[in-house]
N, C-alpha and C positions, 0 to 999 in steps of 0.2 A: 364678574361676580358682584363688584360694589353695585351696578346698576343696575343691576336685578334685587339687589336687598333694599335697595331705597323705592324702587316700583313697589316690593311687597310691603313695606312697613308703610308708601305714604296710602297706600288701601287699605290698609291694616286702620289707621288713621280717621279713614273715609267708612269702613263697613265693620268694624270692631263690635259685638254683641256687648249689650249693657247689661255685665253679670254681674252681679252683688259680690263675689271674692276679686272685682277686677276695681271696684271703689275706690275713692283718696281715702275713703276710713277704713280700707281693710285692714287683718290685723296679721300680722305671720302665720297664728293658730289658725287662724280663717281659711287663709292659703290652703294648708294643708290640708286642712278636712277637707274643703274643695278637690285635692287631687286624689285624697282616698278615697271620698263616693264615686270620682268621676272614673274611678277604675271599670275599664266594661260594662258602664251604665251611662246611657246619655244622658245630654244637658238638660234637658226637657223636663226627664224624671227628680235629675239631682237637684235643680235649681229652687223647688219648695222644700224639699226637706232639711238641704243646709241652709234657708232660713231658719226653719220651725227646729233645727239642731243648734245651729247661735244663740237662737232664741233663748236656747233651754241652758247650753253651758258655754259660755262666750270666751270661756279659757281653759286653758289643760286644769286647772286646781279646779276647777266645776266640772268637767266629767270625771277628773278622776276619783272622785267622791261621790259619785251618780250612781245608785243601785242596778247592777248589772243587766238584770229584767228591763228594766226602764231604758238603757242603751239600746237594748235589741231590740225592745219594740219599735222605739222610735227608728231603726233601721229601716224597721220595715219593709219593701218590697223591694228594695234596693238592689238586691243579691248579694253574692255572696257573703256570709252575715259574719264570718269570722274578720275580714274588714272590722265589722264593730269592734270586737274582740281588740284587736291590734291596736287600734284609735285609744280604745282606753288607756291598755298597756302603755301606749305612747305618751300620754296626759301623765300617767302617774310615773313615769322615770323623765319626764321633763320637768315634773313639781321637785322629783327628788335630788335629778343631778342638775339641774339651769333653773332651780329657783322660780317654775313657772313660766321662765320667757324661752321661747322656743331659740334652740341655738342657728347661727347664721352661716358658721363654719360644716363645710362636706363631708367633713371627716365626723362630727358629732353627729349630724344630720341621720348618717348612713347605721351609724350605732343606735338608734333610735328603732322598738319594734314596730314590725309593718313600713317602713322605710327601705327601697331600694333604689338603685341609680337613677334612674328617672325621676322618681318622686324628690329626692335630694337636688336636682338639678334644678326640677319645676323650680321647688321653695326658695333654691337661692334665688333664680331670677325673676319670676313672678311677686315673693313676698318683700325680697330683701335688696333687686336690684341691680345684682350682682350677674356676670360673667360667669357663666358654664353652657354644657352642651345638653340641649333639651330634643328628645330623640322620642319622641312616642310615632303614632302608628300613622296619626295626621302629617306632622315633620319626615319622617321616612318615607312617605307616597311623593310628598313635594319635591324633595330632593333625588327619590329614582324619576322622578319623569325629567323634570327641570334640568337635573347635573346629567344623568347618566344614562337619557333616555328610554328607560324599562318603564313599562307599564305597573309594575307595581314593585316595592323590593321584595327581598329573599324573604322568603317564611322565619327566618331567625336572623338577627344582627350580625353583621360580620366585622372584624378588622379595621378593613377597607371602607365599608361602609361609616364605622365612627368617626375615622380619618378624615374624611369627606364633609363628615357634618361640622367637625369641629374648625375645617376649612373655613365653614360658611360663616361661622360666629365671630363677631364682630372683635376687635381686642377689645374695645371700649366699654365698661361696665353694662353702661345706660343704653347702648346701641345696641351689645349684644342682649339685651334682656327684651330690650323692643323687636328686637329680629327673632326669637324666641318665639315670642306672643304671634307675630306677623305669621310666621311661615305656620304655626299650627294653625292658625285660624285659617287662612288659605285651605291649608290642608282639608279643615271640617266643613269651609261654606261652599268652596268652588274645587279645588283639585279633587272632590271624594273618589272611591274605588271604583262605585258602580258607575256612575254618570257625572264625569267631571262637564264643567262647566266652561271648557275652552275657550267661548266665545265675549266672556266679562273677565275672564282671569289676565292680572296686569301686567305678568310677565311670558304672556302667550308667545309673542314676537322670539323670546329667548329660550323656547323648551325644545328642548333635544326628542323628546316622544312624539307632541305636537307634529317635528318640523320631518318627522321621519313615517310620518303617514298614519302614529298611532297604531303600533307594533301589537300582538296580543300577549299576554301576560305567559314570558318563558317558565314560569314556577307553579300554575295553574297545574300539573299533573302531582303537584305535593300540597296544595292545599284540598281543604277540608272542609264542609259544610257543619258547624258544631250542632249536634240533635237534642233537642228539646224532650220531645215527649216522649214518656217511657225514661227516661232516665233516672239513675239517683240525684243529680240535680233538682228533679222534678218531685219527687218523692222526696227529699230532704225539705222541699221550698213549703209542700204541701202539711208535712210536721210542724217547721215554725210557724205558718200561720196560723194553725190550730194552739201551737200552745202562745203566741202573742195574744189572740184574745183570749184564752184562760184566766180566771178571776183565781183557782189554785190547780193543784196538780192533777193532771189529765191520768183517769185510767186505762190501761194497755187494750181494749177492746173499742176505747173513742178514738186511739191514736190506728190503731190497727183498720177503722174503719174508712179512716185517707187515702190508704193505698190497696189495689187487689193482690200485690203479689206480697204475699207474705215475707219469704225468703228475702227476696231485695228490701223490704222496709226493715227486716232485723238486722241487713248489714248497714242500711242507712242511721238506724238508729242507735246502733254502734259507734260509727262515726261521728256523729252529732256526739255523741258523749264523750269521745274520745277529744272531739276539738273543743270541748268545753261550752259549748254553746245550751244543752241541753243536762239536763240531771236526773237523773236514775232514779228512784227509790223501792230500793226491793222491798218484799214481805217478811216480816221476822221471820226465824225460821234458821234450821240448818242447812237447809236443801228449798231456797225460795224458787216459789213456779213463778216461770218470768211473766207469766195471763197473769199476774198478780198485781206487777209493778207498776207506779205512775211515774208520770213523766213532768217537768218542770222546767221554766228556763232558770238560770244560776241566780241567784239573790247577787 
């Protein structure tokens, strides 16, 4: 196990991407927005916007005084937008209970909205340095081929499985934070799902999948292809972009005309109102026709 984490960290070393949240000047709050765009949005996408989002609020007391509108647009195409939503949230109970600096302890981290075990783990070790067990989707493919020889892990976290990872993590602060960094990034440039890259990977000599002929994925009859088109997804993405360029409040016949199916856009726009991201405004009245209403993102 040590001689496999020192193969992956001294490559890690050698082919580490030069991100802007990975800098000597990064900042904790940095980190973190870094790991809430990077939620099911790749690097690619993320990497201008959390510039041009630093840019705008370089600390939790700068967004959390950011007019709400102004968050979400700057979201942008990001997906899923209530992320933004959360980020704020986060800025302003980090202003109110840690005085603006983002705390470094797991326990406050995890209390924190839009924060779950993963992203708490990222921040400790990524922003702060620190020992924990960093488990996303890139780390879990590494360690079922590497440890446990499967072609990919189980559709959902197991037990056993965090057992395993937390094996791998270094006791040492700085090791294990570097073996963190190392084994995701493996994960994203050479071990990927579809087409790993066996042949430049440094711990190829020691992978159980590899040495077993390259098994096919036993869990392949429970995963799932997620659908794009035709969805509320889709129909919800098609609303915010309509009302992000809005100069005021959009009427129910501009918004109506993004989507064909009516039925599904009034449960999407439902939804949008219910998670806050979108604002109603009915027609005076005691009985308001909802062909009336405009739509707005939240001031």
């Amino acid at each position: 196990m040590a001689g496999a984490r020192q193969d992956v960290v001294a490559w890690f070393d050698d082919h580490a991407r030069d991100l802007p949240w990975r800098a000597a000047d990064r900042t904790p709050w940095g980190v973190l927005v870094s790991e809430v765009m990077l939620q099911q949005t790749p690097v690619v996408r993320v990497e201008p916007a959390w510039r041009a989002w630093m840019g705008r609020w370089p600390t939790p007391a700068d967004l959390a005084t950011a007019p709400t509108a102004d968050v979400l647009r700057a979201w942008d195409r990001l997906g899923y937008p209530r992320r933004a939503l959360r980020l704020q949230e986060c800025a302003r109970v980090v202003v109110e209970r840690h005085g603006g600096d983002l705390p470094d302890d797991e326990a406050a981290l995890l209390a924190l909205p839009g924060v779950g075990t993963y992203t708490a783990a990222a921040v400790r070790a990524f922003a702060f340095g620190r020992r924990s067990v960093v488990l996303d989707t890139n780390v879990r493919r590494v360690l079922a081929r590497l440890s446990a020889g499967e072609a990919l892990p189980a559709p959902s976290q197991t037990v056993a499985e965090r057992r395993l990872a937390a094996a791998w993590v270094p006791d040492d602060d700085t090791a294990a934070a570097r073996w963190s960094g190392a084994s995701m990034e493996l994960g994203a440039l050479v071990c990927t799902a579809r087409a790993p890259r066996c042949d430049v990977c440094p711990v190829a000599d020691r992978c159980r999948w590899l040495a077993a002929g390259r098994p096919a994925d036993v869990y392949a009859h429970r995963r799932r292809a997620q659908a794009w088109t035709g969805t509320d997804r889709q129909a919800r993405g098609r609303v915010m972009a309509l009302l992000r360029e809005a100069l005021g409040p959009v009427p129910h016949d501009a918004v109506a005309a993004v989507w064909p199916d009516s039925a599904q856009l009034a449960r999407c726009l439902d939804a949008l109102v219910a998670d806050g991201l979108v604002v109603r405004e009915d027609a005076a009245g005691a009985d308001p026709d909802p062909d009336a209403a405009t739509y707005r993102l939240p001031h």
